[in-house]
N, C-alpha and C positions, 0 to 999 in steps of 0.2 A: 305492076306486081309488087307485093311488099314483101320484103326479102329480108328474113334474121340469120346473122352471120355469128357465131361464137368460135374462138381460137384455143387450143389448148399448147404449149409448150412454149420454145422458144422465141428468142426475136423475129429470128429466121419464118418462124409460123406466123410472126405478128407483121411481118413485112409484104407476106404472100396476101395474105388477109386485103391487107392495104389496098393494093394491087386490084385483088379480083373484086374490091367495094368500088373503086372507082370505074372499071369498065361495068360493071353492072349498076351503076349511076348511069353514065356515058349511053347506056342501054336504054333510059328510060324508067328502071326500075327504084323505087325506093327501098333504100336501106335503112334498115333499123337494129337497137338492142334484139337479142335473143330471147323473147319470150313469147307470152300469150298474142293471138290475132295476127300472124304471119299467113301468106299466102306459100313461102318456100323456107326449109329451112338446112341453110348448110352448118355440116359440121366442119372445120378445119382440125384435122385430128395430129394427135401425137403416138407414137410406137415407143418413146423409150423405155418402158418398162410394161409390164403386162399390166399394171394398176391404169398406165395411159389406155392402155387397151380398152379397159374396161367401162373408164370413166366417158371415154368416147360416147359406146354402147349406150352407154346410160343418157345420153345427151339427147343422141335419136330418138330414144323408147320417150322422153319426158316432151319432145317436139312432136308428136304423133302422140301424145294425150291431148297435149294442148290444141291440137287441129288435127283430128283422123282424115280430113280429105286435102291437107299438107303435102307438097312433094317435101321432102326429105331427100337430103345429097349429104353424102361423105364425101370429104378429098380430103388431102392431105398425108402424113408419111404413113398412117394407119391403111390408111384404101391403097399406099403404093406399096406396102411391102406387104398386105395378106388380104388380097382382093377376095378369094374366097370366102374366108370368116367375116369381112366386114356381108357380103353379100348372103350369107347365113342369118344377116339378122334382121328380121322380117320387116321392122318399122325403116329399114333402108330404102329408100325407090329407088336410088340413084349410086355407085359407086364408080367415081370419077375422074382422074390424074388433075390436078391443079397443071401441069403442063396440056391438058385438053383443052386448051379456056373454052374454043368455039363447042365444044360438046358440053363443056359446062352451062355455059350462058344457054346454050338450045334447052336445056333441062330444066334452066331454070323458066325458061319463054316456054315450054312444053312442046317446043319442036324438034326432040332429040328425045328416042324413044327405046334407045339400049342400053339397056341395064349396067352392063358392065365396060366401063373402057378405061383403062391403063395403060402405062408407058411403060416397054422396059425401061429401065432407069439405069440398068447396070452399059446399056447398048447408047444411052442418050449422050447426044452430042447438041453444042449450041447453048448460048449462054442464058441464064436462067432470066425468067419475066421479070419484066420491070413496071415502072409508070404508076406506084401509087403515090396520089396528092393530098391523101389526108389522111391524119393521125389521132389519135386520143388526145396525146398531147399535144398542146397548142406550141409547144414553142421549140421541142425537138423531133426531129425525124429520121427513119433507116430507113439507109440506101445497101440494099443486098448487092454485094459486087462480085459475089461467088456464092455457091450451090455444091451442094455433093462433098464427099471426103475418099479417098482414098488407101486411108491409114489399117482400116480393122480391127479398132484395139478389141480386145474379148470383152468388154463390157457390152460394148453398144451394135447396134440393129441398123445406125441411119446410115451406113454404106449401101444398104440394102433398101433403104424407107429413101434417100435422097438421091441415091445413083453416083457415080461417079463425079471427082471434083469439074466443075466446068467455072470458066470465068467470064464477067464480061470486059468487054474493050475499053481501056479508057476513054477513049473519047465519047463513047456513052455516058461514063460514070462522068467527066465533066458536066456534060450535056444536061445530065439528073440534076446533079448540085445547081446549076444556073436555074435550073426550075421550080425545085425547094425553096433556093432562093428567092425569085419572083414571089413566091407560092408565101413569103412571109418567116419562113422557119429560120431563126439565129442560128441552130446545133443541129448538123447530123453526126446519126453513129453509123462508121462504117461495117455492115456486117457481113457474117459469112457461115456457114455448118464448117469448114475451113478457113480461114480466113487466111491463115499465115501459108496456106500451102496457093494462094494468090496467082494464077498470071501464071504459071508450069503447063497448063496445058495450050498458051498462045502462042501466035507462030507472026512475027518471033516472039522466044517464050521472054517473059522480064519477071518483076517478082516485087512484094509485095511494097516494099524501101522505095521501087521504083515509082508504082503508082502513089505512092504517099509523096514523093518526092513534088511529081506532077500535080495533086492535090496543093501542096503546100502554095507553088510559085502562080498558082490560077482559079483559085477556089473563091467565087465571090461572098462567100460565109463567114461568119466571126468564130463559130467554131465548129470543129471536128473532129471525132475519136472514132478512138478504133476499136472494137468490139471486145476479141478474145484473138492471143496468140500464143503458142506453146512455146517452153524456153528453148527450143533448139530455132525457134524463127524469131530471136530478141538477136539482131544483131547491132556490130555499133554503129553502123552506118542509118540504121533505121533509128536508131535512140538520138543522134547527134541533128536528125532531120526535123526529131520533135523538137528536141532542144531549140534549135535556130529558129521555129515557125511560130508566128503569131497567131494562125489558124487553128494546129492541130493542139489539143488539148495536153497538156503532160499527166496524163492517167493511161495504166494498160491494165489488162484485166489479163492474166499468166496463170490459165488452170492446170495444176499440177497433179490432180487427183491423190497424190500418197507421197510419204515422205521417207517410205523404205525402199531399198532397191530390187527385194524379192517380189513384192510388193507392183511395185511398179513392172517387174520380168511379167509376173501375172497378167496383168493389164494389157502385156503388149507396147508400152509405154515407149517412145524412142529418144529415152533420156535417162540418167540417175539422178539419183542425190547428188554428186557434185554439180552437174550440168546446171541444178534449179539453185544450188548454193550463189556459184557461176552468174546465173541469168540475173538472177536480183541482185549482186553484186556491181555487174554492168550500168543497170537498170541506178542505181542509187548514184552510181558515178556520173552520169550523163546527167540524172533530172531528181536530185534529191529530196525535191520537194512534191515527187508528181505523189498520186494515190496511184494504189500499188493491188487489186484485188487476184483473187486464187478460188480456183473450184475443189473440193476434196471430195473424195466417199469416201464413206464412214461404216466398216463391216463388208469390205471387199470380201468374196470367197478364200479360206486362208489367210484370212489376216488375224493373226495370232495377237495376243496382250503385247508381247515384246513387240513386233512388227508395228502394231497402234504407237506406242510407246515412242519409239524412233520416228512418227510420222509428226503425234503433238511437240516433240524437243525442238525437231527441225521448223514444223509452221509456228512455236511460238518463240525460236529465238530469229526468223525472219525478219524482213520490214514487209511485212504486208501488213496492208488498211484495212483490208474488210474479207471478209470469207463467204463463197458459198459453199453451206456443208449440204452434201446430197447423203440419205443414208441409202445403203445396198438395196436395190430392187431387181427382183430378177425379171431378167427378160429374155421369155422363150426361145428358141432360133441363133443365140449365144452362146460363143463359147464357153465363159464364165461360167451360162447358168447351165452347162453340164459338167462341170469341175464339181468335185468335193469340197468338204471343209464349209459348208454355209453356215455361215454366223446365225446365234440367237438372234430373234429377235428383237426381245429385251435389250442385249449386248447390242445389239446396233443401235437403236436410240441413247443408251446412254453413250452412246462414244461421240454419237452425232452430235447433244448435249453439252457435253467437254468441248469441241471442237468449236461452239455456236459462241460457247462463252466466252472462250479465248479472240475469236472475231469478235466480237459486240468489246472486249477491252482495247485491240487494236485502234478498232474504229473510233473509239474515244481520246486514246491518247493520241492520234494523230492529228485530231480537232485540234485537242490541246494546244498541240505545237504553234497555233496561230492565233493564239491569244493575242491584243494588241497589233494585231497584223492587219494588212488590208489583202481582200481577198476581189478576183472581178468575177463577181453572181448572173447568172442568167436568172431573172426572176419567174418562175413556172406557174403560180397560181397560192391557193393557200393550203393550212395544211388540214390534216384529218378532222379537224375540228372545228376550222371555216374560220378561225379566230389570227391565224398569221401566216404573213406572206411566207413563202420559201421556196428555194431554189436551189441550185448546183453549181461551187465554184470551178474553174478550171482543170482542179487539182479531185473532182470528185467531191470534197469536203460537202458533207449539204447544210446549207447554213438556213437558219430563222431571221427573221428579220423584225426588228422593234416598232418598226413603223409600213405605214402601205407603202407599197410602190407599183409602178406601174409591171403589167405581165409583160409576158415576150421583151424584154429590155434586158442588158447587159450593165449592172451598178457596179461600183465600186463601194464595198464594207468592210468598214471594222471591226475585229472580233474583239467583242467583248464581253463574252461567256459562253459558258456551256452546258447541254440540256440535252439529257438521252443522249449518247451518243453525237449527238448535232452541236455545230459551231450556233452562238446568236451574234448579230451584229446589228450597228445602227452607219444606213444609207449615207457614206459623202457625197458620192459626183454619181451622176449617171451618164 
């Protein structure tokens, strides 16, 4: 059976993806790009915002032109948090839980013949699937080591779309890494929908410093990061573990969403402004050379000129590297998007605009900083233009390189310019 797989959102979605392409190899099936001349086609959907909703929909109706006698399957957080509505929409056959895998793969073998099946998620126990062996990228891979959140900020739906935080066992997550390993892969990122809330629901419970720690002293990999962690889970004892590890990368990525404290009460957020002053304060002390990235939205409900105003002073007298700005999308079944106060339109693009700029100057002066430096590259491939090699130092930095080198390797370069935002360097040692 020839099988197109398309993902929409997060890592967390590109890791599940992973997953259920290799047991539907494992199956006998071929897997391919998402387009024309499939026998099945899944969608891997996103719920964070009603736009994902949409965009979903639209994936299915374009997979049933391309083939009207196509099974078509949704999974993913859209089929788990509104099985109903995805099931309303007629070019669907299939609406599916990505924890159903054996109903899945029967759907897609045509010996699984109910329409609807879902997990409660909010009820689900047991640590989230694992086992996938191939990536887009040839030379880094995610290893999902938690599922689910907990938290409920008013923005977001994926308590609801993910279910409850669940983790897996370490001695799994070693397990994995020796297999990636085998498998070729120099970098995995460790990920999570929580990540920092890690290992609380194990018995006995440990937490996330822990398994990082274990990581560090047995990890047959060159390198390893960590996804995303909020600053109330930056502690020192986890900063001082990257510091000391020749494994774990010195990058974190600390999304703060706002830089007001009304702002953040809105959100639900279980932090302030000083907490994230705090966090990156720590963070610079332990590892002052790591990259340092942050999430923001831009046109939260209520978020007034002044309220923005305190958010840009704060992220741009920060150290952060790089920004993701998100601008406000509402998303139905949210708190948020029953609150007042919804920002223009207009006004939220320009703020998200301010905010991209300010990231894209970060990101450059932090190159900067390595001018004359020697940085150690995983080299990934080339770049948009097919004309130079580039890759990812330690620290995030992503550098060009002057000459070819070999993929999947770990170089040592020196920088000695810069370009768009990117460090350039010319290869000494590999």
């Amino acid at each position: 059976m020839k099988v197109a797989i398309t993902t929409l959102g997060c890592k967390v979605n590109q890791y599940d993806t992973a997953s259920l392409a290799t047991d539907l190899a494992r199956a006998g099936h071929l897997v391919g790009e998402f387009g024309p001349g499939a026998d099945v086609y899944i969608v891997n959907s996103c719920t964070v915002t009603d736009r994902a909703d949409a965009e979903s929909r639209r994936l299915a109706r374009r997979a049933k032109r391309w083939n009207p006698t196509a099974r078509v399957i949704m999974t993913g957080c859209y089929a788990a948090a509104n099985p109903s509505a995805v099931a309303a929409v007629s070019e669907v056959d299939f609406v599916i839980s990505l924890g159903r895998r054996a109903e899945l793969l029967g759907a897609v073998a045509g010996t699984f013949d109910e329409r609807v099946s879902v997990d409660n998620l909010r009820k689900a126990e047991g640590a989230p699937l694992l086992g996938a062996e191939t990536f887009a990228d040839r030379t880094r891979a995610f290893l999902k080591v938690q599922d689910g959140c907990d938290l409920f900020c008013t923005f977001c739906i994926v308590p609801w779309s993910r279910g409850r935080s669940r983790s897996v066992q370490p001695r799994t997550i070693l397990a994995e890494l020796e297999a990636l390993s085998r498998r070729g892969f120099q970098e995995v990122v460790l990920t999570g929908i929580h990540l920092g809330g890690y290992g609380r629901d194990l018995q006995p419970q440990i937490g996330l410093a822990d398994l990082v720690e274990m990581i560090a002293e047995r990890a047959p990999l060159r390198r390893v990061r960590l996804s995303s962690i909020d600053p109330p889970e930056v502690s020192q004892r986890l900063l001082e573990i990257i510091r000391r590890s020749e494994v774990l990368c010195p990058h974190l990525h600390m999304p703060v969403q706002a830089g007001d404290d009304e702002v953040l009460q809105g959100m639900r957020r279980r932090y302030d402004r000083s907490a994230i002053i705090d966090a990156v304060a720590e963070i610079r002390r332990h590892l002052p050379d790591a990259g340092l990235g942050t999430d923001v939205i831009a046109g939260f409900p209520g978020e007034s000129d002044a309220h923005f105003a305190r958010t840009v002073e704060l992220l741009d007298a920060l150290s952060f590297t790089y920004f993701h700005v998100f601008p406000y999308s509402r998303r139905s079944g949210t708190t948020a998007a029953k609150a007042g106060g919804h920002v223009p339109k207009a006004t939220i693009a320009a703020r998200a605009q301010r905010l991209r700029k300010i990231g894209e100057r970060k990101r450059a002066a932090f190159a900067a900083q390595f001018l004359g430096e020697r940085l150690q590259v995983l080299v990934e491939g080339d770049d948009a233009n097919g004309s130079r090699r580039t890759g990812y130092a330690r620290n995030y930095v992503r550098v060009m390189l002057t000459e070819t080198a070999a993929v999947n390797r770990e170089v040592s370069v020196r920088v000695t310019g810069l370009r768009g935002g990117c460090a350039e360097g010319v290869v000494e040692s590999a």
